[in-house]
matplotlib code that plots the C-alpha trace (Angstrom):
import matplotlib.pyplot as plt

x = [13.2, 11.1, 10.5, 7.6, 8.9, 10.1, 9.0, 12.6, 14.3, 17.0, 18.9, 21.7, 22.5, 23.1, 23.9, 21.3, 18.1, 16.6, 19.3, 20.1, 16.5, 16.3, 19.6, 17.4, 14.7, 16.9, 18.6, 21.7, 22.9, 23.2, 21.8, 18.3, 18.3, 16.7, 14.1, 12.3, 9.6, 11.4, 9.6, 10.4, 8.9, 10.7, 14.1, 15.2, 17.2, 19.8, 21.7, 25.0, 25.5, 23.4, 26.3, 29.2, 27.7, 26.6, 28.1, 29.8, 30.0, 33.9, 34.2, 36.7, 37.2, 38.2, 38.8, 38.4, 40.3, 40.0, 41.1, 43.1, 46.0, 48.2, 46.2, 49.3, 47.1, 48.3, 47.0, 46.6, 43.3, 44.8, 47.9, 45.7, 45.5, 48.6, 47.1, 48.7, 50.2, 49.0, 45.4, 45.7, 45.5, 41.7, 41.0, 39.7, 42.6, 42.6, 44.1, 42.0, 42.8, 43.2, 42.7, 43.8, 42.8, 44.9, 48.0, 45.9, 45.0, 43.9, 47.0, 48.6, 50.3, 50.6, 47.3, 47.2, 44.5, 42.9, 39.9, 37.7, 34.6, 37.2, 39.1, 35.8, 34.9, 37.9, 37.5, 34.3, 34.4, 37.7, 35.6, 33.2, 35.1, 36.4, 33.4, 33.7, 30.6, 30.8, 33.7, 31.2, 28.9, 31.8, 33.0, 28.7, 28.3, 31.1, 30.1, 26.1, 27.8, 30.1, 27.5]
y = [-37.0, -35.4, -36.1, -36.3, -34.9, -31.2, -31.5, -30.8, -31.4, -34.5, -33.8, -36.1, -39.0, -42.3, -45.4, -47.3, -45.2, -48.4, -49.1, -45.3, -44.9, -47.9, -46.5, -43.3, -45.1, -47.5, -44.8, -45.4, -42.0, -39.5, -36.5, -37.8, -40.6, -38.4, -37.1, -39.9, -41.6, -40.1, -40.2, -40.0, -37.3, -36.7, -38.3, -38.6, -41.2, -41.1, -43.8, -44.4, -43.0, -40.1, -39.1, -39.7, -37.5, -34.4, -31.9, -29.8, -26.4, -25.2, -23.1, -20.9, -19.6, -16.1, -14.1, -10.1, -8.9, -5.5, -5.5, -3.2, -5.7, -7.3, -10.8, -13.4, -16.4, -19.4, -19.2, -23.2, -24.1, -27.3, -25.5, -23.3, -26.3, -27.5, -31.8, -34.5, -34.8, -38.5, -37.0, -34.2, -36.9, -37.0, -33.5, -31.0, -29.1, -26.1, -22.8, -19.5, -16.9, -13.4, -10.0, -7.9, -3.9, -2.5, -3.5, -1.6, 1.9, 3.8, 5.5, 2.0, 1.2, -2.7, -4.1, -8.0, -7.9, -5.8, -6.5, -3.0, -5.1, -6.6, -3.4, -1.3, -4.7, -4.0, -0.2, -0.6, -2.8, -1.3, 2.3, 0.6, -0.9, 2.7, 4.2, 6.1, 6.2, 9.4, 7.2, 4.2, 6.6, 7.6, 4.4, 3.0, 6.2, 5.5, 1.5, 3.5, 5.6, 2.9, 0.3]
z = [59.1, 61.5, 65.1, 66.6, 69.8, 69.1, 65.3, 64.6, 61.0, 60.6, 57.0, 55.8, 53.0, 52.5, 50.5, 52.9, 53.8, 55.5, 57.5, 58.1, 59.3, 61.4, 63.1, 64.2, 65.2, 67.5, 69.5, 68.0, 66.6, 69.0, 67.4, 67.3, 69.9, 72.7, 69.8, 68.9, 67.2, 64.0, 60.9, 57.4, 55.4, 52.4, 50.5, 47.3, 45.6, 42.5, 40.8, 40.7, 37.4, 38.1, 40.6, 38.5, 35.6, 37.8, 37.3, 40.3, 40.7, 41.3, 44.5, 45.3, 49.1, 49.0, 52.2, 51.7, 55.0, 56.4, 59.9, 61.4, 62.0, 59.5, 58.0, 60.2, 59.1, 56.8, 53.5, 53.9, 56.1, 57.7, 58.8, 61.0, 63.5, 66.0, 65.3, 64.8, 61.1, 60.9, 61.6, 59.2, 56.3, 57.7, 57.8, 55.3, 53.5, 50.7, 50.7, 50.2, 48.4, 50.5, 49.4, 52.4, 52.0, 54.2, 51.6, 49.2, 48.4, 45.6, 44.7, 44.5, 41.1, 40.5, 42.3, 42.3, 40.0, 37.0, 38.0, 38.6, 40.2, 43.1, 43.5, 43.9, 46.2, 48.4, 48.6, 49.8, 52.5, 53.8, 53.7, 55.3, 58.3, 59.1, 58.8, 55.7, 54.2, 51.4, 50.1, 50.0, 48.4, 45.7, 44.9, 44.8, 42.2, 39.9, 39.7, 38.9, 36.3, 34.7, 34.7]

ax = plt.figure().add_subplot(projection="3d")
ax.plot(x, y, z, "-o")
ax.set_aspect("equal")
plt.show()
């Protein structure tokens, strides 16, 4: 939707575009009562079974931390919030894996990982938060060199 006011952008879904719309156009949702007339410019629609069988792309929150202080954070997302525990049944939950690298160096034997791509990844940003920018330029010319 579009209003006609500020020419401003609405976005969202719904099992019930008429209804939905109507809603706008009434006054009733607060995010575009005080921006109408409203109108509808483009939607699209899918079928039931068109949901079911789309395919979702898995993502994975990673955190790459490089702050001078030790990462004190829970891992779990929900447990960064003092709520009620009934209300936390409604709330968005999933834990994030964190690569912190100030617990890694490159002298360090066992890294989590064997992965060269997130090691160089970690290097760099942590060069980069201190400023260090011929080790950036090291670390950029070795990924050049090894393809």
């Amino acid at each position: 939707m579009q209003s006609e006011i500020d020419n401003k952008f609405n976005v969202g879904f719904t099992k019930d575009l008429k209804l939905r719309f109507e809603h706008h156009q009434k006054g009733y949702v607060d995010s575009t009562k005080n921006r109408r007339p409203l109108k509808l410019i483009y939607y699209e629609a899918w079928s039931t079974d068109f949901r079911r069988k789309r395919k979702y792309r898995v993502v994975i929150p990673v955190v790459f931390y490089h702050g001078k202080s030790a990462w004190n954070l829970p891992i779990h997302f929900i447990d960064n919030f003092d709520v009620n525990e009934n209300l936390k049944t409604f709330m968005l939950d999933f834990s994030y894996l964190l690569f912190d690298t100030n617990k890694w160096h490159p002298g360090l034997e066992n890294p989590k990982t064997d992965n060269i791509y997130l090691l160089c990844s970690m290097m760099l940003m942590k060069m980069a938060y201190h400023n260090d920018w011929d080790g950036v330029v090291s670390i950029l010319g070795l990924l050049k060199e090894k393809g």
